[in-house]
C-alpha angles and dihedrals in degrees: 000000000000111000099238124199119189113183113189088151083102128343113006110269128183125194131176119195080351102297120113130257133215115214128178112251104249081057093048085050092046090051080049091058105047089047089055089062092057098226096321122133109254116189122230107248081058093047090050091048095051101042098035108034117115137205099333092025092267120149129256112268098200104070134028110255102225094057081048102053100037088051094055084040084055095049095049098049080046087056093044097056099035079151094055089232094135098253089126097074097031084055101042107032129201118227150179122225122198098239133154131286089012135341125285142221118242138179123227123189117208122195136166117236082256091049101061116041099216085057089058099049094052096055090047093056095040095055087040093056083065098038136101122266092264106034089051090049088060095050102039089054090057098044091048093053085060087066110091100161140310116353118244093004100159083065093052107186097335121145107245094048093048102084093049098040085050091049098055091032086054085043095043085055093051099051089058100054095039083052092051081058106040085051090046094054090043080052093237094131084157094066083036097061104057088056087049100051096047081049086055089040098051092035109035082158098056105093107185076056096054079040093050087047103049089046088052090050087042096059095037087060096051089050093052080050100165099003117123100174140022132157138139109284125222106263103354140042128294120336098213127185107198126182107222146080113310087232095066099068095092091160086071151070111240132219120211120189119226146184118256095257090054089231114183099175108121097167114146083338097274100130105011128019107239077218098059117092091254084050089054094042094063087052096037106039102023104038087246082294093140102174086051082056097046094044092052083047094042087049090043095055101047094099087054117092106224118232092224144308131253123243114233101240087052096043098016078164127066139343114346101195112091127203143204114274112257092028095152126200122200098219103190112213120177099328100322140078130256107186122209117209133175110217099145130055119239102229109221082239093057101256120131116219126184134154137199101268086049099061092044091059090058109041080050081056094044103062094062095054081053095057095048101038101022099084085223089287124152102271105212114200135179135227081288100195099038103082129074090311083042113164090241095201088061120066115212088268091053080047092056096042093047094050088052103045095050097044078045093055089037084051092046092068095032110031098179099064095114135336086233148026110200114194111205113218120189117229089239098053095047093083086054094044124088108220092175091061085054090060104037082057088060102039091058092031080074087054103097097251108014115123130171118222115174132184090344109135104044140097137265131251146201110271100192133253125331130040116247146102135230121263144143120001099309102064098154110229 
């Protein structure tokens, strides 16, 4: 038996053992039309009427109706059995109607559910409309993908295809908005919204639509909540810019920049500012518990090798061991990660320095700590550099393209290091951030052989008293 495939869901199609077949188009208009009687017998003086009638509905003089339509009925069962087994006229049946004053030939078409793609979508929809969110989702999606235009479009308005076009418009209508409300309760507003807006586009005058869409923007808004960017990101997972405090984002590992001497001691300010994101970390992470902070970092820092270690005379405050820039140590702190990096020196007179160059080389050295310890968790980071160790050459917008570029070329070669990297942005340092610029960098990264480099090169600079580095929503100035 032939596969036969009939598509009235847009412009008439007919496939057989799915290859498509031409057919003329008095012969397209008379499947229409059989279609359009869902599996019912029509005579042929009705068929001839309908297909070949003209402006006013009258017939056309030139030919005898009966010799036309039995020679379109012939090509399309001819269509229909390309292979001669017989499926033309099992398809496309010959019978005989009681009628007065003698009996009449009539045409029936017979198609399976799976034969004739308007049976199939209203099945769909109709199971759909008892089924679970998910389960009617799924089946509305699919209906919905039959539908290629207008149904019935070779009919136009003509009295034997409207009920049948009403009634799968009506039901067409009704699969999109059923759909919009199977994805909202599955809480994908995202797949939601696209349904909604062609419904807008297609119905401004519908008002329960305009009301549907602004609810659906409305909730996506409030599930973005504080994000202010996300978007794939080359080689990896979501790129993702966030307004906040650094310390909320309890989905996700952390990193902390550091001096190189790791130093954690805030009293009276004198070595690290308690505003600074180190200074937060001890109250926020460690319950204020200081010595529980330094031993995990001591611990952490035993495969390292030191630099060298100050002499007393020349650091009397704070840590004396110094190590390399971009030593990274994994902290874990209730099943996550806080990673501890040093991208700035801790001057022995208790100024932090740092340059570009500097920063780039550890957040180079960063990312690979991030692979190997992360567990594959969003890692969330702030403008690191652009608090009281700030990297002075590089404004807050240099900062964030120089974080995501470096994370984008580490990613490039590992693309599992984390399904997202999260920038933390602090309400106070967004007027002074350049998001567009974001944008314009990943737009161009996708471009072969374009590559974004900034600030590396240069030197670095005294960045004024206090270690520290700005986070959350508390970055000291």
């Amino acid at each position: 038996m032939a596969r036969i495939r009939v598509s009235v869901l847009g412009p008439a199609k007919l496939e057989v053992d799915g290859v498509p077949t031409r057919l003329t188009p008095l012969t397209t208009r008379l499947l229409v039309r059989l279609v359009a009687a869902e599996g019912e017998p029509v005579p042929v003086r009705r068929l001839h009427r309908d297909v070949w009638a003209v402006d006013g509905g009258q017939p056309h003089a030139a030919v005898r109706h009966r010799n036309e339509v039995q020679k379109r009925v012939l090509e399309l069962r001819r269509a229909l059995d390309a292979a001669h087994r017989g499926d033309g006229a099992r398809v496309l049946r010959t019978e005989q109607l009681l009628a007065a004053p003698a009996p009449e030939t009539a045409y029936r078409l017979v198609l399976e559910p799976d034969e004739l793609d308007c049976a199939e979508f209203t099945e769909l929809v109709n199971s759909a409309l008892l089924a679970a969110p998910a389960s009617a989702a799924d089946r509305l999606a699919a209906a919905l993908a039959l539908v290629r235009g207008a149904p019935l479009a070779e009919a136009g308005d003509e009295d034997f295809a409207r009920p049948l076009v009403r009634r799968l418009t009506a039901l067409h209508e009704t699969a999109r908005r059923q759909l919009i409300r199977s994805r909202m309760d599955l809480g994908r507003h995202d797949l939601a919204l696209p349904v909604a807006e062609r419904m807008a586009r297609e119905r401004p005058d519908d008002r329960d639509v305009a009301e549907l869409l602004g609810s659906l923007r409305t909730r996506l808004r409030e599930r973005h909540g504080r994000e202010l960017l996300r978007q794939p990101f080359p080689g990896a997972g979501d790129l993702v810019v966030v307004r906040g405090d650094l310390f909320d984002q309890e989905d996700a590992n952390l990193v902390v920049g550091f001096t190189d001497t790791f130093d954690t001691a805030t009293e009276q300010d004198l070595v690290i500012s308690r505003e600074s994101v180190q200074g937060q970390l001890v109250e926020r992470l460690f319950g204020g518990e200081r010595k529980l902070l330094d031993d995990r970092i001591q611990a952490g820092l035993r495969p390292f090798t030191p630099l060298r270690t100050e002499r007393p005379q020349d650091k009397p405050r704070g840590r004396r061991v110094r190590y390399p820039l971009g030593t990274t140590v994994p902290l874990a702190v209730d099943g996550r990660r806080v990673f501890a990096v040093a991208y700035s020196r801790l001057g022995n007179d208790l100024v932090a320095r740092s340059g570009p160059a500097d920063l780039r080389a550890s957040l180079d050295t960063l990312w690979p700590a991030v692979a190997r310890y992360g567990m594959y968790k969003p890692v969330a980071i702030p403008l690191i550099g652009s608090g009281l160790a700030r990297v002075v050459e590089l404004d807050r917008t240099q900062l964030l393209l120089m974080i995501v570029e470096s994370f984008a070329a580490h990613c490039r070669r590992e693309p599992t290091t984390a399904p997202e990297l999260r920038v933390v942005i602090r309400p106070a340092d967004l007027e002074r951030t350049d998001l567009s610029a974001l944008g314009a960098y990943l737009r161009t990264s996708r471009r072969p052989g374009t590559s974004t480099d900034v600030g590396a090169g240069t030197g670095s600079q005294d960045t004024g008293a206090g270690a520290g580095d700005s986070g959350g929503a508390y970055g000291r100035r």
